[in-house]
Steps between C-alpha positions, in 0.01 A plus 500: 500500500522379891788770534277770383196384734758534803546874483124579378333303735684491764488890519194441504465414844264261682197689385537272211573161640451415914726175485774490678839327370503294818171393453613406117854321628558294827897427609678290655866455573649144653878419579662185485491273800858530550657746709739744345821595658634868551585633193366214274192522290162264480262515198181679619176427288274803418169377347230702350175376436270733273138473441383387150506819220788669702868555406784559740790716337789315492879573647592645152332740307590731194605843588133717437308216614287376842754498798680155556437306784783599763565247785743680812572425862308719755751769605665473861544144441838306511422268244516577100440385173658580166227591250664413201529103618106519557342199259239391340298355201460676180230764512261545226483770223294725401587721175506853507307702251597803315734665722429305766782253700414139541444388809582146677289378791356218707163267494368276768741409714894619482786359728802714533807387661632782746867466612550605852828530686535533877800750667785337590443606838160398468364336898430125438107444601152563308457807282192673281650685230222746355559461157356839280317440175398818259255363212240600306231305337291557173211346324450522144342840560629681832809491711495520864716723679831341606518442815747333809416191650739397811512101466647338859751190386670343868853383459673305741859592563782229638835574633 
């Protein structure tokens, strides 16, 4: 059902619905205190809070349905992180209908850890790493467009 709603509504365009996915999910990303050394990686946290009534697609999805949540490092940068280690908690199901995929997502409040690695030739010192997050959001009646939120994370980097 939800994977249906993406494509129909969200063709639809905002005539339909004026919310805005970041109005509907608020990030935040937060390293360890520790500093990491060149070529090491630290555990980044990536939370999502979403408003009551809301789903956040989560990092898998069945081919056919919404678009998974896709987490990246801000080109140009010299850090990196290796998608597949990305973590987190179980998502939810919901069961597709007919010929329609299920689809897994998030309620409330999700924390993902987010493995970042600096260069080995990384400069010791403070760093913001702009940390890229595609999503998309749905209710039990309309999804939102997906959309690209760039969450700052600083990372401290010792020699």
């Amino acid at each position: 059902m939800l994977a249906g709603f993406a494509f129909a509504l969200t063709a639809a365009g905002p005539a339909l619905h004026s919310q805005k996915p970041e109005e509907v999910v608020r990030w935040s990303a937060k390293a360890p205190a520790q500093a990491v050394k060149p070529g090491g990686a630290v555990a980044v946290e990536l939370k999502a809070e979403i408003d009551a009534g809301w789903h956040l697609c989560a990092l898998t999805q069945v081919d056919g349905g919404p678009p998974p949540l896709a987490i990246k490092i801000a080109k140009g940068q010299t850090f990196t992180l290796d998608k597949d280690r990305i973590s987190g908690p179980l998502p939810a199901v919901i069961k597709g209908t007919g010929s329609e995929p299920d689809s897994f997502h998030y309620d409330d409040k999700v924390t993902l850890t987010v493995p970042v690695k600096a260069s080995k030739t990384e400069k010791a010192g403070k760093h913001t790493v702009p940390l890229e997050v595609t999503y998309q959001v749905c209710s039990g009646s309309i999804c939102l467009r997906p959309t690209t939120a760039v969450i700052p994370v600083d990372l401290t980097v010792r020699r």
